[in-house]
C-alpha positions as CSV (number, residue, x, y, z in Angstrom):
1,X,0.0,0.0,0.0
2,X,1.2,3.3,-1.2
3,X,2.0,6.2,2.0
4,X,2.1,9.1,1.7
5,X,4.9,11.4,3.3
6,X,5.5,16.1,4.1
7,X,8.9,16.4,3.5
8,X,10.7,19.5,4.4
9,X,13.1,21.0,2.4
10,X,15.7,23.3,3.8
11,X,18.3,23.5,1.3
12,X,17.1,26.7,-0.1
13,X,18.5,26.6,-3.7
14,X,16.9,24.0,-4.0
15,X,13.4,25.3,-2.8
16,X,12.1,27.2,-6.3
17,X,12.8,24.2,-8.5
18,X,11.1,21.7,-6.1
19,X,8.0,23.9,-6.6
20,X,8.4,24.7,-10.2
21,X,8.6,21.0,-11.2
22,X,12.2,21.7,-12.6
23,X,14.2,19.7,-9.5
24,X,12.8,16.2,-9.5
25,X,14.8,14.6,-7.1
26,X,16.2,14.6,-3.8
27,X,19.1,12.7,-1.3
28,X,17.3,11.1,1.6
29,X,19.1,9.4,4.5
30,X,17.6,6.1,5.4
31,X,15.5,3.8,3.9
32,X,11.7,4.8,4.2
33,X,10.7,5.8,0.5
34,X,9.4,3.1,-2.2
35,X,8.4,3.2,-5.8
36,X,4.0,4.2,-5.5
37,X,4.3,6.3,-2.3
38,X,3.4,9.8,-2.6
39,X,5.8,12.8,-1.2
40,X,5.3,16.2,-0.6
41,X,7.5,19.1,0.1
42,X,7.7,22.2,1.7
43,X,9.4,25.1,3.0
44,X,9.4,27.1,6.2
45,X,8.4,30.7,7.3
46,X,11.2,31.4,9.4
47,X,13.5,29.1,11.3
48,X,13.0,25.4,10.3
49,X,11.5,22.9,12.7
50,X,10.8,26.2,14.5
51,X,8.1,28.0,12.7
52,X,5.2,27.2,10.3
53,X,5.2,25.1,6.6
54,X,4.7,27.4,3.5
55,X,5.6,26.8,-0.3
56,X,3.7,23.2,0.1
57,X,3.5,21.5,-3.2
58,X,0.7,18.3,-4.1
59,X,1.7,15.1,-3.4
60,X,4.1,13.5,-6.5
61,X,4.2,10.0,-7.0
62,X,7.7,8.2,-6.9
63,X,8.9,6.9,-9.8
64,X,12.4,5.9,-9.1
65,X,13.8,4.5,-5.8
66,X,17.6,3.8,-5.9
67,X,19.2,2.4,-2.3
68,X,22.9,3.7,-1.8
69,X,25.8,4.6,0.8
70,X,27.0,8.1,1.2
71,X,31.0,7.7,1.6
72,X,33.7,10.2,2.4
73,X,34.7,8.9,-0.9
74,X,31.4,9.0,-2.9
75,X,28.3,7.2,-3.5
76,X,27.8,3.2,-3.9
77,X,25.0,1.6,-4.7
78,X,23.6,-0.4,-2.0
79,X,23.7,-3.6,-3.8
80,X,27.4,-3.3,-5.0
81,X,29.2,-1.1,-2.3
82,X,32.7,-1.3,-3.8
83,X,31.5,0.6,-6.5
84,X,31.5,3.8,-5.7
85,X,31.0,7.1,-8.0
86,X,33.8,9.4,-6.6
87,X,32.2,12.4,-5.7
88,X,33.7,14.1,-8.8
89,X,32.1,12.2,-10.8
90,X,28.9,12.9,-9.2
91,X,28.0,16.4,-11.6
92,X,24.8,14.7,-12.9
93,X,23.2,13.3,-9.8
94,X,24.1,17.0,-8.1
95,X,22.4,19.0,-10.7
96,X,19.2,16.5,-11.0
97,X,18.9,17.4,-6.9
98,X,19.6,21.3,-7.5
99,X,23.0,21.7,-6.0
100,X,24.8,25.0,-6.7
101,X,27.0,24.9,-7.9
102,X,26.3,21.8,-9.7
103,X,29.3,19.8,-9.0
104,X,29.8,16.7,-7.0
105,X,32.1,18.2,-4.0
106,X,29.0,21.0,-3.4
107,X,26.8,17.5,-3.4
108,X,29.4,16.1,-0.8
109,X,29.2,19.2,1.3
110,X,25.5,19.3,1.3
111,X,25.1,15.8,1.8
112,X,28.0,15.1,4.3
113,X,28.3,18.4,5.9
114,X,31.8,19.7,6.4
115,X,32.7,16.4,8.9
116,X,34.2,13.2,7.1
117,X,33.1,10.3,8.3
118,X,35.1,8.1,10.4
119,X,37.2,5.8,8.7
120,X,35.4,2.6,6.9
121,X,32.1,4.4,7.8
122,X,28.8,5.5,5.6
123,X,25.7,6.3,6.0
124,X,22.6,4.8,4.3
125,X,20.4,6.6,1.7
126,X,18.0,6.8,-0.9
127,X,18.2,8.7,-4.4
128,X,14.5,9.4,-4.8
129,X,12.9,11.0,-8.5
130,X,8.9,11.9,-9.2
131,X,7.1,12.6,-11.6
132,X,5.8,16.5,-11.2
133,X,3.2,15.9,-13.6
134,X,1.1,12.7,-11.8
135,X,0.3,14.9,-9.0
136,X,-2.3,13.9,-6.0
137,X,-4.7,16.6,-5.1
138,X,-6.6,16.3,-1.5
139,X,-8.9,19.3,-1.9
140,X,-12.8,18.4,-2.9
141,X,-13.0,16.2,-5.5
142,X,-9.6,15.0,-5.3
143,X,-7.7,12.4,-7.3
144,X,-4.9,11.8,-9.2
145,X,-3.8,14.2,-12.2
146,X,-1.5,13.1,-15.1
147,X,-0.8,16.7,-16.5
């Protein structure tokens, strides 16, 4: 069964394009998300966690679930965790999650922070995409719309 799932977005580059439709995707740390669920984001009015939601967008259905390791080094894919994109090499994934500047050390700094982790360490994540155009409206009359 499909949940549905507020996600708050703090990164504020990243905020406009989340709202937009032109960012479809965002780093998540642990493992909650599948393929079918619903998410929906939104901002804050002041200080995060500290003050009320705005810039709330409909629910979007996920559409692409991948299951990786965050690494001082770079990413791995969960299944295969010797092979890991070097963060370098990670342009694409941080321009698909609006990271500016668009490279894959802003990505690591974003994701990471400015701490490495200890040695031999990672931390668990998901790489989670959505279609903006098969949205879910909950007003009256609600249902799902395939723009």
């Amino acid at each position: 069964m499909a949940r549905k799932y507020n996600v708050s977005l703090t990164y504020k580059p990243k905020i406009s394009g989340v709202v937009d439709g032109t960012i479809t995707q965002t780093i998540r740390k642990g493992c909650r998300y599948n393929i079918g669920d619903w998410i929906s984001f939104h901002g804050w009015e002041g200080r995060p966690y500290q003050s009320k939601w705005n810039n709330r967008t409909p629910y979007f259905k996920i559409n692409s679930v991948s299951y990786v390791w965050l690494r001082n080094e770079g990413i791995a894919p969960q299944r295969v965790p010797h092979a890991i994109q070097l963060w370098e090499d990670c342009n694409i994934i941080a321009e698909r999650d609006g990271i500016v500047p668009p490279t894959g050390a802003a990505l690591k700094s974003v994701v990471l922070g400015d701490k490495p982790l200890r040695s031999g360490h990672c931390i668990e994540a998901q790489i989670i995409r959505w279609n903006p155009l098969c949205r879910l409206c909950t007003g009256i009359g609600g249902g799902i719309i395939n723009d």
